[in-house]
C-alpha positions as CSV (number, residue, x, y, z in Angstrom):
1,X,96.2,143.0,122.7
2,X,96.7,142.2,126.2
3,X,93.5,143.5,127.5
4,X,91.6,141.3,124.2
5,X,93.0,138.2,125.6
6,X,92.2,138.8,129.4
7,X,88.4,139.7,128.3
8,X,88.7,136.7,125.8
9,X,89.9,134.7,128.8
10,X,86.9,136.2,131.1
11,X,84.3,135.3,128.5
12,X,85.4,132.0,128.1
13,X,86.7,131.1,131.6
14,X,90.3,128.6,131.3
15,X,90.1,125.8,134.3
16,X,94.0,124.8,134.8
17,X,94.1,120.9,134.9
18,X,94.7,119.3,138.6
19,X,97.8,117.6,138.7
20,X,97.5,113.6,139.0
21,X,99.3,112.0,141.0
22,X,101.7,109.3,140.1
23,X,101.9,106.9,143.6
24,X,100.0,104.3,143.1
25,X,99.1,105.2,139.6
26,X,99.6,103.1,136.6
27,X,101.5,104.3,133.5
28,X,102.5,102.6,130.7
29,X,105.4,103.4,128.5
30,X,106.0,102.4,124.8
31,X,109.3,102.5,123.3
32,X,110.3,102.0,127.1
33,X,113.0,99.7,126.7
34,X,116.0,102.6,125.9
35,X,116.7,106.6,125.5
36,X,113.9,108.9,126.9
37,X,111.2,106.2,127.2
38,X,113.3,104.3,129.9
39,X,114.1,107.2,131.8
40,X,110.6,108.2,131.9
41,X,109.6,104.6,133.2
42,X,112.5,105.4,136.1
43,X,111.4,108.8,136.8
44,X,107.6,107.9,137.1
45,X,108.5,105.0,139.4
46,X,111.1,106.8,141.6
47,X,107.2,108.9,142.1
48,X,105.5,105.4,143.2
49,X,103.9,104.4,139.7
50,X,103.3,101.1,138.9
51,X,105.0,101.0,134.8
52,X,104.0,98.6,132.0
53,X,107.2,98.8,129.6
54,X,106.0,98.3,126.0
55,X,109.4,97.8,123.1
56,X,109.6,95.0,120.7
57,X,113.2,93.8,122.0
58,X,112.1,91.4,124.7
59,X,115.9,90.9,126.6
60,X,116.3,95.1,126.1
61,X,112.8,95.0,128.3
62,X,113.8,92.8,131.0
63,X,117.3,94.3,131.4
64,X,115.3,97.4,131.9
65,X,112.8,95.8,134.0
66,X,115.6,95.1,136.2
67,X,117.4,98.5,136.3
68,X,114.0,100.4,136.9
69,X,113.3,98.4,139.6
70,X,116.7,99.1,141.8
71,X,114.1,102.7,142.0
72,X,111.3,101.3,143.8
73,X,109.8,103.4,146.7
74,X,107.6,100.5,148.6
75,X,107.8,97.0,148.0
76,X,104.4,97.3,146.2
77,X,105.4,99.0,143.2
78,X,105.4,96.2,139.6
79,X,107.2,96.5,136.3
80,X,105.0,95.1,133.7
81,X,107.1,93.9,130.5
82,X,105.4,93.4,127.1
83,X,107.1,92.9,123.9
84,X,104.8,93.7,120.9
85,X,105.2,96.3,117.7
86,X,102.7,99.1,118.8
87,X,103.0,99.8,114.9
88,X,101.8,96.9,113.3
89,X,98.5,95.3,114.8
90,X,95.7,97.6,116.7
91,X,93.6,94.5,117.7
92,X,97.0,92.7,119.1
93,X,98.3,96.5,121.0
94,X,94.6,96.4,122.3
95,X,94.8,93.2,123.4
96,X,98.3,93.1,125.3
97,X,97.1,96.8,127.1
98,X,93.8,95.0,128.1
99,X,96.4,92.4,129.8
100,X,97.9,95.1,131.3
101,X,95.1,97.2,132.7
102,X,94.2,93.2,134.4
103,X,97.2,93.1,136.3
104,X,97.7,96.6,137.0
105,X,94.9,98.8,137.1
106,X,93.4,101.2,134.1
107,X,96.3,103.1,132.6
108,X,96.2,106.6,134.3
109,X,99.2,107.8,132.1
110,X,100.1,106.7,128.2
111,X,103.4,107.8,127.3
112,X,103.9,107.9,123.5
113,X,107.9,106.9,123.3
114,X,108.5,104.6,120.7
115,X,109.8,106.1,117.6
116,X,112.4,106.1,115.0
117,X,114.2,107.8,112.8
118,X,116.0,108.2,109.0
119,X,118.0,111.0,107.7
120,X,119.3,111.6,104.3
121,X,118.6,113.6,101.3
122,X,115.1,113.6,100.1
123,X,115.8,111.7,97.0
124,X,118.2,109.7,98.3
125,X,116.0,108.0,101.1
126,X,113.9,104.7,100.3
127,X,110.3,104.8,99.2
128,X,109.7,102.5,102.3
129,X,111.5,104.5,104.8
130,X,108.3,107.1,104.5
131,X,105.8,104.8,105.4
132,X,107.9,102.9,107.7
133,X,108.7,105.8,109.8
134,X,104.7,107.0,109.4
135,X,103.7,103.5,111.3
136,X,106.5,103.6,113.6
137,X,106.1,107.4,115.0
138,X,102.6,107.9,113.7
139,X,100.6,104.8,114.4
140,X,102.8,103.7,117.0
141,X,101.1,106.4,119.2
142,X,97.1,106.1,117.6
143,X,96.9,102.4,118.5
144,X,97.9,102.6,122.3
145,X,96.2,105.4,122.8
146,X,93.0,104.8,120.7
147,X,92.8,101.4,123.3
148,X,93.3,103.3,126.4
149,X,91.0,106.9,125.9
150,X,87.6,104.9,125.8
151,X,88.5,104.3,129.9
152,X,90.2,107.0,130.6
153,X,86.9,109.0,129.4
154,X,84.9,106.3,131.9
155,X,87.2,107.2,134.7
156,X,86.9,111.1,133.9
157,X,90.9,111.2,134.7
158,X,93.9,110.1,132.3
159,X,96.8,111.8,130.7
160,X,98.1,110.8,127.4
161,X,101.2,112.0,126.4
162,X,103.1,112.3,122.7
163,X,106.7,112.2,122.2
164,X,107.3,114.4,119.2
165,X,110.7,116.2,118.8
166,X,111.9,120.1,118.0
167,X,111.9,118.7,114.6
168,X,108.2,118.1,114.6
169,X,108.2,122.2,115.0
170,X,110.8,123.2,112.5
171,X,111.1,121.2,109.3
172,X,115.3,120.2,108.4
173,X,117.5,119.1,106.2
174,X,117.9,116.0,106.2
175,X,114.7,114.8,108.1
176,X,112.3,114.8,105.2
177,X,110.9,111.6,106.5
178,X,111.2,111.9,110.5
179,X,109.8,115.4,110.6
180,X,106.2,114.7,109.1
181,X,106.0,112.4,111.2
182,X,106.5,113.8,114.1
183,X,104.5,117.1,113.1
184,X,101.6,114.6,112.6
185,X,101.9,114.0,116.7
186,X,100.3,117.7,116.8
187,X,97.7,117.8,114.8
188,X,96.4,114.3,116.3
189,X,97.0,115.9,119.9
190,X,95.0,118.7,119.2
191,X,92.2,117.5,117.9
192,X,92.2,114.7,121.0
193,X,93.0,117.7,123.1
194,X,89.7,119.1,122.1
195,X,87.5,115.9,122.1
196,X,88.7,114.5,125.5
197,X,89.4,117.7,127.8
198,X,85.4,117.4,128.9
199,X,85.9,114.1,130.3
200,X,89.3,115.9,132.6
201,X,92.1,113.8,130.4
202,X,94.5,115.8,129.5
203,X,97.2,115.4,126.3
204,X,100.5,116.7,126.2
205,X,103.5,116.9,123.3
206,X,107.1,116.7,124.1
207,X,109.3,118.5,121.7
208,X,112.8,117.2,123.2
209,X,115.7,118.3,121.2
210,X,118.7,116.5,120.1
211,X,118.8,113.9,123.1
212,X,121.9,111.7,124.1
213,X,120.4,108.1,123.6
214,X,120.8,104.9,121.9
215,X,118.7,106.6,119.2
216,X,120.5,109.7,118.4
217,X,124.2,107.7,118.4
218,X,122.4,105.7,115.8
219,X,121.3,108.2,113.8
220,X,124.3,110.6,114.2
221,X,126.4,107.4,111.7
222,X,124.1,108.6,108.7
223,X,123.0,112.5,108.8
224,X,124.1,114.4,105.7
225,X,126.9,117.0,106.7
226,X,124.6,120.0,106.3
227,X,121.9,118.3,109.1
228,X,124.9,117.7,111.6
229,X,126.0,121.6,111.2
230,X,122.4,122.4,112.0
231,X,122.7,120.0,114.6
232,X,125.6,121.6,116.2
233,X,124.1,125.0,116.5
234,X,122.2,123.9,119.8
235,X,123.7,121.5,122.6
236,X,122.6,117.7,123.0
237,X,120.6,117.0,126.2
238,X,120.9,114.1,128.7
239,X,117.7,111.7,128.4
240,X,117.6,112.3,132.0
241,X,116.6,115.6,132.2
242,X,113.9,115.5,129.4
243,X,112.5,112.8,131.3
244,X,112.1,114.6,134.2
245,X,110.7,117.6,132.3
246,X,107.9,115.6,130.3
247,X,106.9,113.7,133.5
248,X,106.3,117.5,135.4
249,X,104.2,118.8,131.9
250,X,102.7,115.8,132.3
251,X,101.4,115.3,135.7
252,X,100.6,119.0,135.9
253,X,98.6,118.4,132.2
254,X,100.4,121.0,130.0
255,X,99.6,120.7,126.5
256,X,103.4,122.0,125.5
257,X,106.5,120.3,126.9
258,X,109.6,121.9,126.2
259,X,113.5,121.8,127.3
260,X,115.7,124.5,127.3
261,X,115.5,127.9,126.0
262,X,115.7,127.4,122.5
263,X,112.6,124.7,123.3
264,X,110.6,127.2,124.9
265,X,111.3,130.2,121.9
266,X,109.8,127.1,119.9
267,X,106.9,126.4,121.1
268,X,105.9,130.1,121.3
269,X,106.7,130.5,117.6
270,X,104.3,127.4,117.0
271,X,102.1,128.1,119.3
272,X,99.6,129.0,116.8
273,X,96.0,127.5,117.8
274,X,97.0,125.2,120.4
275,X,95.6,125.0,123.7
276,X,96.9,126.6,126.5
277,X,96.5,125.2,130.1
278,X,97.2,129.2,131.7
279,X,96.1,132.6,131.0
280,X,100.1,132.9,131.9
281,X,101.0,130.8,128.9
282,X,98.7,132.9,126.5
283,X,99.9,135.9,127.6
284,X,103.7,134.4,127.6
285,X,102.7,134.1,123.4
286,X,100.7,136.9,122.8
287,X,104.0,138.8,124.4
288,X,106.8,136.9,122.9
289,X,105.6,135.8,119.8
290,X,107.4,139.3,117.7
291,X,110.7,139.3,119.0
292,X,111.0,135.1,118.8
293,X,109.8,135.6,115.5
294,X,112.4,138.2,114.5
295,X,115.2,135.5,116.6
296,X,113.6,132.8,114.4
297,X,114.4,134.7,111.1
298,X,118.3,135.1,112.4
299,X,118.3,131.0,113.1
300,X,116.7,130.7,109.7
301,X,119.5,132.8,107.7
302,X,122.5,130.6,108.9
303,X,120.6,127.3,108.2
304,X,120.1,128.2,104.9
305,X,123.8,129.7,104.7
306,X,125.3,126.6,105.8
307,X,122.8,124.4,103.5
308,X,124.4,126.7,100.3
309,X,128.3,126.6,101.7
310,X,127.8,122.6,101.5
311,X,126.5,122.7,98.3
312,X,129.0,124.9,96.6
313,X,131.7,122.6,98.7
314,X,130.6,119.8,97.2
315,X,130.3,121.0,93.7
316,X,134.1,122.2,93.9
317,X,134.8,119.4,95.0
318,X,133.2,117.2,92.2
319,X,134.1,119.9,89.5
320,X,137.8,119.1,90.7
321,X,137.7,115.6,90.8
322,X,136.2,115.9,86.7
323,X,139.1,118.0,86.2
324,X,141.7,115.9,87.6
């Protein structure tokens, strides 16, 4: 097998991305106004980058304006604020970036941040809740990206990143409505992958796991019990250190970001027909993939035990309630 994908590799020759570099460069960050999307903003510019901040909370944006800029390296660098729903309105997300690109430069970096999330039961969560969360997570990443790739292309340089999550890997209890979402990011990354990758712009997709941010405390007050066991079988990160790992995926063009070790048996299980930037990475799956699939199984087995104990404590529970 080995020796198939180094002739494979031989055949059709892999050219690793050259890795852009951020002083100077402009990057522009939705959903940049808390969690993972400001620290991304305050990693980039710690590197030089000029940031636009895209979130719809206009006072969250210039408090973060403010913090990100106690990071600047020269007394050149900008922090570009723009409140507007990247969800809602492409001509108006088209519009504001066009602003942007005026004041700063064309975007060399898009980072996909903003994003949202609902857990519950299937049945239990609102009709509405689907297609918000499709917009939010979804859309909220087409339209900023579907204004910038037409210059990128120009430019023949650009990186475009997606911020999807381990659940847009591994589908959950309880995230009926985030995870298609965020397993959406995927499919529309690798079909970009394919279309701009002649042009030298490169797309990558974060799959951070459970992350400590504004976000996560939020949605932590409403996950069913059997999502928060799940939950609690991995450790939560610090937004500061996924930051720091999407930004290095990023710069160096990786098509996979991951954190952790648990991320990276993830993304080897899904590897499946996504691109790889390294005959290293290939080989990495075409090695791994068996013995992270028989890990997997193991990971499997005590979700689904601890989704059956909650449902037999509950039914007790109810049964004794009737009886009482």
């Amino acid at each position: 097998i080995v020796a198939f994908v180094l002739l494979l590799y031989m055949v059709s020759p892999l050219i690793s991305p050259k890795s852009l570099k951020l002083p100077g460069a402009h990057v522009v960050v939705t959903g940049g106004s808390s969690g993972i999307g400001k620290c991304i903003a305050i990693e980039c510019y710690k590197q030089g980058a000029f940031i636009t901040l895209i979130a719809r909370d206009e006072n969250k944006l210039l408090q973060t304006k403010k913090e990100i800029e106690k990071y600047s390296v020269n007394d050149k660098q900008v922090v570009l604020c723009i409140s507007v729903d990247v969800s809602k309105d492409y001509e108006q997300v088209e519009n504001v970036l066009k602003q942007a690109q005026e004041k700063l430069g064309p975007v060399d970096m898009l980072v996909n941040c903003a994003g949202t999330s609902v857990t519950g039961k299937f049945e239990d969560i609102e009709v509405n809740s689907f297609e918000r969360l499709m917009a939010v997570n979804y859309l909220g990443s087409v339209y900023p990206s579907r204004a910038v790739i037409a210059t990128m292309k120009e430019r023949r340089m650009g990186r475009i990143v997606f911020v999807s999550s381990q659940a847009g890997q591994l589908g959950l209890f309880g995230y009926t409505a985030y995870s298609p979402t965020k397993f959406a990011l995927r499919g529309l990354a690798e079909a970009l992958q394919m279309e701009v990758k002649p042009y030298n712009v490169y797309v990558t997709v974060a799959y951070p796991p459970d992350t400590d941010t504004p976000g996560f405390a939020e949605e932590s007050k409403t996950k069913p019990l059997e999502t928060k066991l799940i939950s609690e079988t991995s450790s939560v990160c610090q937004a500061e250190q996924v930051a720091r790992v999407i930004v290095k995926d990023a710069i160096q063009g990786n098509f996979n970001s991951s954190v952790g070790s648990d991320g990276y048996m993830l993304s080897i299980l899904t590897s499946g027909m996504s691109p790889v930037t390294s005959i290293t990475e290939g080989l990495q799956q075409v090695v791994c993939m068996g013995i992270f699939r028989i890990i997997g199984l193991f990971y499997l087995g005590s979700f689904d035990s601890i989704v059956r104990r909650c449902m037999m404590q509950r039914e007790k529970s109810e049964s004794a309630d009737k009886t009482e």
